[in-house]
N, CA, C and O atoms as a MOPAC input file, in Angstrom:
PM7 MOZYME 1SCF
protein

 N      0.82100 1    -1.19700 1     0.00000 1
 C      0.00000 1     0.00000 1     0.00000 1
 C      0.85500 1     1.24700 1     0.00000 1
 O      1.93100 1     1.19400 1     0.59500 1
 N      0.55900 1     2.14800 1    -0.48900 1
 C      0.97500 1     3.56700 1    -0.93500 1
 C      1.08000 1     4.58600 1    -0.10300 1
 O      1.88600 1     5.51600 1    -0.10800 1
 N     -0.37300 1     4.18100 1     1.08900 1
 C     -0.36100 1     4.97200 1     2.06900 1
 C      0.15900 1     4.90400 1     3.42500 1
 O      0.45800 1     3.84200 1     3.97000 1
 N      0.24400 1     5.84700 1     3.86700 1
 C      1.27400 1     5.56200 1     5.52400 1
 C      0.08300 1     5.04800 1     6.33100 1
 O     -1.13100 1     5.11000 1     6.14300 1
 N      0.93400 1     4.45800 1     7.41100 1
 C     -0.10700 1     3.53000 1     7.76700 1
 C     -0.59600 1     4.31500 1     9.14300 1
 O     -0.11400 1     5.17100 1     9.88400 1
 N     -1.85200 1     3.52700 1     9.07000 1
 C     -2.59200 1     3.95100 1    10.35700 1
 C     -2.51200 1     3.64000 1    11.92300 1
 O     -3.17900 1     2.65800 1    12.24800 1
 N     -1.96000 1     4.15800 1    12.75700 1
 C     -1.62100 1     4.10900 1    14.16700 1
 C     -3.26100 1     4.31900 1    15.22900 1
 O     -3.68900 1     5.33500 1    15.77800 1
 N     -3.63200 1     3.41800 1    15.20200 1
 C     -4.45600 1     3.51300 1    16.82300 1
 C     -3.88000 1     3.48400 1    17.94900 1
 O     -3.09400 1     2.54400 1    18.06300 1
 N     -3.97900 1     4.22100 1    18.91400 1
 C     -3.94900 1     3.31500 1    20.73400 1
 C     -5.31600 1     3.33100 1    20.91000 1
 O     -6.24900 1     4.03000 1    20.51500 1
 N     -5.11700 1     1.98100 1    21.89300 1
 C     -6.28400 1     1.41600 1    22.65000 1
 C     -5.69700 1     0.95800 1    24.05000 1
 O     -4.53900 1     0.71900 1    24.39100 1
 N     -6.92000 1     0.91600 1    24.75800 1
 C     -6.93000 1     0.48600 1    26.22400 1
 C     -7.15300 1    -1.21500 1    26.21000 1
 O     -6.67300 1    -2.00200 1    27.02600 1
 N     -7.90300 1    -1.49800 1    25.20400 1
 C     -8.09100 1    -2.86100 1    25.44600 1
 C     -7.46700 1    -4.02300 1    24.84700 1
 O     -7.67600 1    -3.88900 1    23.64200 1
 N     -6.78000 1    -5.14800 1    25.04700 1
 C     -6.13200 1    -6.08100 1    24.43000 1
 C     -7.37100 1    -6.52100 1    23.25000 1
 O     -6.75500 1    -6.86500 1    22.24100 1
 N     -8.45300 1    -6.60300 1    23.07700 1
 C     -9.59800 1    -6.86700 1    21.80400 1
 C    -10.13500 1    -6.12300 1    21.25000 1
 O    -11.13700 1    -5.55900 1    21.69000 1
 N     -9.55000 1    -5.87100 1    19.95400 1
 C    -10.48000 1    -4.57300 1    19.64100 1
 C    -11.01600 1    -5.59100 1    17.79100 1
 O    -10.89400 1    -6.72000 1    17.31600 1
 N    -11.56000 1    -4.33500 1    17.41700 1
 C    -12.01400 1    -4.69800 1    16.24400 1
 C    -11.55600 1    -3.40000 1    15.32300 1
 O    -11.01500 1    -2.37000 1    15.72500 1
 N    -12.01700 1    -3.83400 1    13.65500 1
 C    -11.98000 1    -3.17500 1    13.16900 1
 C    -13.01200 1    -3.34500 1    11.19100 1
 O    -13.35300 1    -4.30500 1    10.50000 1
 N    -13.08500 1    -2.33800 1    11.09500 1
 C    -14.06900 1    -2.54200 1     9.96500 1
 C    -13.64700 1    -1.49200 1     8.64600 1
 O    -14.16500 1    -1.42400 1     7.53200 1
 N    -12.61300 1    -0.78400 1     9.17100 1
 C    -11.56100 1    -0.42600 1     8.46700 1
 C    -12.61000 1     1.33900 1     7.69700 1
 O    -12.28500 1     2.04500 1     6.74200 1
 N    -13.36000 1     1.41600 1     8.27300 1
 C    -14.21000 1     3.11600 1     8.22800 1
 C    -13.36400 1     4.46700 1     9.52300 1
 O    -13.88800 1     5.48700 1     9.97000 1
 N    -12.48100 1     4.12100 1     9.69200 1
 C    -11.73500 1     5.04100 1     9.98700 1
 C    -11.63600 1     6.45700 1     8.80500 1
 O    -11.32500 1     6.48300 1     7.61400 1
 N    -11.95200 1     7.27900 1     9.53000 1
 C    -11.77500 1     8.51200 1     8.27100 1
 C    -12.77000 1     8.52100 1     7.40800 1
 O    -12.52400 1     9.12100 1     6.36200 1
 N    -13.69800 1     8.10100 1     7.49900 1
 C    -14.45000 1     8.44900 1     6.12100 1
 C    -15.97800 1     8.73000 1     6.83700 1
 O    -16.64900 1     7.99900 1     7.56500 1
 N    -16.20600 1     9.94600 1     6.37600 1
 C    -17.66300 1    10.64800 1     7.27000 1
 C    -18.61700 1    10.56000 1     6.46400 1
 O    -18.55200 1    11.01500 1     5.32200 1
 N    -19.72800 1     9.90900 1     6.98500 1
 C    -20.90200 1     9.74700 1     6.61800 1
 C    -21.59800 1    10.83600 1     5.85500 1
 O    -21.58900 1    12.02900 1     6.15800 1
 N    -22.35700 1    10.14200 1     4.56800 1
 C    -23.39000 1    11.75000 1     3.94900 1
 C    -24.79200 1    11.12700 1     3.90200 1
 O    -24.91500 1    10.31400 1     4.81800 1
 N    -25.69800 1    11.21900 1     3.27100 1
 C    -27.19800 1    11.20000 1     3.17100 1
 C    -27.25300 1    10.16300 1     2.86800 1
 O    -27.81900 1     9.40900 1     3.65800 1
 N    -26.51700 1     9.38100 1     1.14800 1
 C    -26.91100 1     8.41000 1     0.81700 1
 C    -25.68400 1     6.80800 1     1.13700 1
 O    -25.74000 1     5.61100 1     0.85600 1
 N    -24.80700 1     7.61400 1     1.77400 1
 C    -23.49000 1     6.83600 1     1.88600 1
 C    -23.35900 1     6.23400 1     3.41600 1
 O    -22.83700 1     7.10500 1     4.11200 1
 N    -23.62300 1     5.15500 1     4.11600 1
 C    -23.10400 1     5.11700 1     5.39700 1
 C    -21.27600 1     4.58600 1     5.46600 1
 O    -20.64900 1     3.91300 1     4.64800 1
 N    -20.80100 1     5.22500 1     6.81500 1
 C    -19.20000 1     4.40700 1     6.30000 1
 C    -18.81200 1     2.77400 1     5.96800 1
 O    -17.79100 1     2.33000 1     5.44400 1
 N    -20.13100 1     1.98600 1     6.52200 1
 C    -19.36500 1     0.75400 1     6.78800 1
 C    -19.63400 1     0.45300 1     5.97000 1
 O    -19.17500 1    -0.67300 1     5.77700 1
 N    -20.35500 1     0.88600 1     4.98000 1
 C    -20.55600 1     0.53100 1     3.38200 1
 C    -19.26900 1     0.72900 1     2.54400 1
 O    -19.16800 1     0.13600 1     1.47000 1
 N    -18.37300 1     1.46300 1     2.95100 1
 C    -17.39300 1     1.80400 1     2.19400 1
 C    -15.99200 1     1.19700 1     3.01000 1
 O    -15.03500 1     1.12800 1     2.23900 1
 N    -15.79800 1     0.90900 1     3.90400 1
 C    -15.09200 1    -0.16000 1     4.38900 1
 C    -14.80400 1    -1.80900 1     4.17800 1
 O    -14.60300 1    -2.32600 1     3.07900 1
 N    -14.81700 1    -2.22100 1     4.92400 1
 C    -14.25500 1    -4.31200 1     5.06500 1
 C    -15.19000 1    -5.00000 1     5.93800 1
 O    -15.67900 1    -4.45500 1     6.92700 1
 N    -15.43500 1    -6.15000 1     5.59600 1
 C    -16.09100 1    -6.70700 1     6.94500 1
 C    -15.32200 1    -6.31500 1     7.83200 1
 O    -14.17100 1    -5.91700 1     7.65500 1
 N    -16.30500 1    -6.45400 1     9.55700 1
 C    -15.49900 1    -6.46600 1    11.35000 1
 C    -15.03900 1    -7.70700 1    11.09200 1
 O    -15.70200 1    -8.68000 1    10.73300 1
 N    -13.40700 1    -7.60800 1    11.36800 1
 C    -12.48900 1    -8.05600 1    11.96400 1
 C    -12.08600 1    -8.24800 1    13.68200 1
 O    -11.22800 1    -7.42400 1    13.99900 1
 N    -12.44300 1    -8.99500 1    14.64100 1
 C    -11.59100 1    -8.89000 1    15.84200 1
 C    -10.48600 1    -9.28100 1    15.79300 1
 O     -9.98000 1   -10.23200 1    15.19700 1
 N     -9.99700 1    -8.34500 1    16.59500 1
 C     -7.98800 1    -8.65200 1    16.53200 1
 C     -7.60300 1    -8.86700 1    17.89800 1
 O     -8.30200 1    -8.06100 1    18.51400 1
 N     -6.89200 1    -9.49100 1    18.73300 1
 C     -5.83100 1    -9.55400 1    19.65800 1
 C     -5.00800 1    -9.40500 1    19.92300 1
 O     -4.21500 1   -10.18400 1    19.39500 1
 N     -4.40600 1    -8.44100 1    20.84400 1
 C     -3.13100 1    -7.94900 1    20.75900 1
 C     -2.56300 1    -8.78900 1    21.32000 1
 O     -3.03000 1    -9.46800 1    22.23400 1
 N     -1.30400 1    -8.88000 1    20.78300 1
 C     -0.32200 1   -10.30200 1    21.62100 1
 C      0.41700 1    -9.77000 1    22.70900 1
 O      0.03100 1    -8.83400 1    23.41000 1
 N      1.66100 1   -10.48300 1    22.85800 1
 C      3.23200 1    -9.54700 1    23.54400 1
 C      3.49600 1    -8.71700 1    23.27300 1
 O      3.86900 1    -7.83700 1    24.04900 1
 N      3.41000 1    -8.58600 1    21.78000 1
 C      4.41500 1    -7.64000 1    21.17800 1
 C      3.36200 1    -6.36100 1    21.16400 1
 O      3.58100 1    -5.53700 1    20.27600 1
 N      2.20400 1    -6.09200 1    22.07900 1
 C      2.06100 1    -4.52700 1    22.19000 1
 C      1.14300 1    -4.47400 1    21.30400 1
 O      0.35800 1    -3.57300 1    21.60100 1
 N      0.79100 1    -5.12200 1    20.14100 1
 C      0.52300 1    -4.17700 1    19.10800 1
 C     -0.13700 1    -5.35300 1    18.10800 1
 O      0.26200 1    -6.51700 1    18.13500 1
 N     -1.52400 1    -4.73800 1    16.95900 1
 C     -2.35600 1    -6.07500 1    16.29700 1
 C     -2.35100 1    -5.12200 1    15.08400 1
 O     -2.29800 1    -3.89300 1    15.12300 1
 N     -2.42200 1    -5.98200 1    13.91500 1
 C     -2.44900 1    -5.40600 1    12.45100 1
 C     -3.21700 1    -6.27300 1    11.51600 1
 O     -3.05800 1    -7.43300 1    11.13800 1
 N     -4.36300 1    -5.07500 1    11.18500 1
 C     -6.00100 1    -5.21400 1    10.45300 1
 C     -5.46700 1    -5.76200 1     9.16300 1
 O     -4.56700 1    -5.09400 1     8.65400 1
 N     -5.93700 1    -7.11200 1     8.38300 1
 C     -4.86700 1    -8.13800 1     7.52700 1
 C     -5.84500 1    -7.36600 1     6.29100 1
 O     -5.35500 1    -7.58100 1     5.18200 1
 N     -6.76800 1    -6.74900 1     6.25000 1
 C     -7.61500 1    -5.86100 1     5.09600 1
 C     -6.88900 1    -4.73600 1     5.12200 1
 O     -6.15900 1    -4.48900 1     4.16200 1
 N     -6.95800 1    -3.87400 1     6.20400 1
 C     -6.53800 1    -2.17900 1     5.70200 1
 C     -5.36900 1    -1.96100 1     6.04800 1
 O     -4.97700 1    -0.82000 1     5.80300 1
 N     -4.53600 1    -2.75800 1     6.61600 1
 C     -3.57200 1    -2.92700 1     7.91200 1
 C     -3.62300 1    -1.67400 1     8.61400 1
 O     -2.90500 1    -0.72800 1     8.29100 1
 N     -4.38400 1    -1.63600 1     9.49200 1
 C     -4.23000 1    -0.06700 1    10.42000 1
 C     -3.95700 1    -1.27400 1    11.35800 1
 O     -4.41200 1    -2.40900 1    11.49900 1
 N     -2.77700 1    -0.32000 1    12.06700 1
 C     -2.22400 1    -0.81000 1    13.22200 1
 C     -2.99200 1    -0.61400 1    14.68400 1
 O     -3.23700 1     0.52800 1    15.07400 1
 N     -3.26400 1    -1.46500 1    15.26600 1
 C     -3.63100 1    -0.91400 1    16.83300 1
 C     -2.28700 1    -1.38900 1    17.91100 1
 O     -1.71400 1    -2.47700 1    17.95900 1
 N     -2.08900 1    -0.38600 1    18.56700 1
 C     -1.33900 1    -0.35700 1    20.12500 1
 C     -2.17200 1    -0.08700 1    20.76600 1
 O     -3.21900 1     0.55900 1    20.70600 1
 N     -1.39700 1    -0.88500 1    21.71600 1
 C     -1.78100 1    -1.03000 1    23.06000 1
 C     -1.07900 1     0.14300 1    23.88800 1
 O      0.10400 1     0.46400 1    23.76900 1
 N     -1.91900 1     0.66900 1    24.66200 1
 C     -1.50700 1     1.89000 1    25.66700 1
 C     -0.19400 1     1.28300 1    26.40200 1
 O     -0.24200 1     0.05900 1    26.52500 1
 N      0.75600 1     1.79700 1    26.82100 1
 C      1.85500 1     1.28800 1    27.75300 1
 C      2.24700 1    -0.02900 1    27.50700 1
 O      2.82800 1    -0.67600 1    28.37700 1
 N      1.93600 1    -0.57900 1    26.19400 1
 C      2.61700 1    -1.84500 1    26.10500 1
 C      3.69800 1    -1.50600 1    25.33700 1
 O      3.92900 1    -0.34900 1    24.98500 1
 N      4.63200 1    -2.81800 1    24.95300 1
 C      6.16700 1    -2.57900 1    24.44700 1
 C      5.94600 1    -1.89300 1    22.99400 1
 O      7.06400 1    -1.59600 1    22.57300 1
 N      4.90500 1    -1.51200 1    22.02700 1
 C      4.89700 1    -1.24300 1    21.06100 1
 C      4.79500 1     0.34300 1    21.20000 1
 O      5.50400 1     1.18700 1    20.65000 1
 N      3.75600 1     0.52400 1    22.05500 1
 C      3.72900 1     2.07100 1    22.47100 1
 C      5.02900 1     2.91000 1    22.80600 1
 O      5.66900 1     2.81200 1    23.85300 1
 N      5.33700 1     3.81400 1    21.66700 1
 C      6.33400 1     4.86200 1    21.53500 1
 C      6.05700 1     5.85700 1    22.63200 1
 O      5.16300 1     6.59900 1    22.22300 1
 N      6.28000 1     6.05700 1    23.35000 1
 C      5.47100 1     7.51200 1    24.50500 1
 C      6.91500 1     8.25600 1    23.77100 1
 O      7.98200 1     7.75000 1    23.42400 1
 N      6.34500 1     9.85300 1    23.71000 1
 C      7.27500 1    10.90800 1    23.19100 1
 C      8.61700 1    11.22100 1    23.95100 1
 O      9.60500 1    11.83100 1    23.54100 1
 N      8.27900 1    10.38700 1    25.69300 1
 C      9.35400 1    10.52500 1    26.19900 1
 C     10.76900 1     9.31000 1    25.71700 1
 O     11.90100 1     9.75700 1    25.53300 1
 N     10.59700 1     8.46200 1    25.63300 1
 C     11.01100 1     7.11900 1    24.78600 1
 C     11.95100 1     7.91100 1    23.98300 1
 O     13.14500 1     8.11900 1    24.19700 1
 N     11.08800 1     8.38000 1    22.87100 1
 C     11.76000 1     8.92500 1    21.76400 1
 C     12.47400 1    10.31300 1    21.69400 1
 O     12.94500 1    10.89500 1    20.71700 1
 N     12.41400 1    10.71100 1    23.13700 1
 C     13.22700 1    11.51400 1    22.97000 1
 C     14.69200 1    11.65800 1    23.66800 1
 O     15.59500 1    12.48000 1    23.82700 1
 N     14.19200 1     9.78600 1    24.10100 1
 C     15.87200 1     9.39300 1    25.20000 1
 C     16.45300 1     8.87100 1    23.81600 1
 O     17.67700 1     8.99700 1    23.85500 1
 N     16.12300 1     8.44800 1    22.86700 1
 C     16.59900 1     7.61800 1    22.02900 1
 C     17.39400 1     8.76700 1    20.99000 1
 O     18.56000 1     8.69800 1    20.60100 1
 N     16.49400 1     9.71400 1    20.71000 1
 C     17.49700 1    10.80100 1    19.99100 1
 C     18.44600 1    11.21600 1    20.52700 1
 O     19.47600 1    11.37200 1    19.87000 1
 N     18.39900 1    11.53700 1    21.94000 1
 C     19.57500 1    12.34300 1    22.62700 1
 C     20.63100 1    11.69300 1    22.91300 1
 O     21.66700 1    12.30900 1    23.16400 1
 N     20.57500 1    10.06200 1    22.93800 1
 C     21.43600 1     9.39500 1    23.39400 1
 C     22.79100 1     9.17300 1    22.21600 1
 O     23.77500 1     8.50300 1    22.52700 1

C-alpha cells in the first residue's frame, strides 16, 4: 500500500476493526458501506495487532509497542 499507515492506541487487548476510519458519513453513503467486513484482533506480547484488510495498526496503551514521546526523545539524545 501507498499509504502511511494507520496508528491507533487502545486500552483494550480486543479490539475490532471494519476499516471506516476517516471516512464521514453523507445522506446516501453510510461508512461501513465503504469499508471491510469487522475483523476482531488480539493484541499479543508484542504490544501491538495489524487489520490483515486495511492494515491499520492498533497499540496497546503502555505496552512494548507504544512509543510515549518521552522514549523517543531518550533515544534521539542518546
Amino acid at each position: 500500500m501507498s499509504q502511511a499507515q494507520d496508528i491507533t492506541l487502545v486500552d483494550n487487548p480486543r479490539v475490532w476493526c471494519d476499516g471506516t476510519s476517516g471516512i464521514r458519513p453523507c445522506a446516501s453513503v453510510s461508512p461501513s458501506a465503504l469499508g471491510h467486513p469487522r475483523v476482531w484482533l488480539e493484541i499479543d506480547e508484542s504490544g501491538a495487532a495489524t487489520c490483515g484488510y486495511c492494515e491499520r495498526q492498533f497499540v496497546l496503551k503502555g505496552g512494548p509497542a507504544d512509543r510515549a514521546p518521552e522514549i523517543q526523545v531518550e533515544i534521539q539524545s542518546a
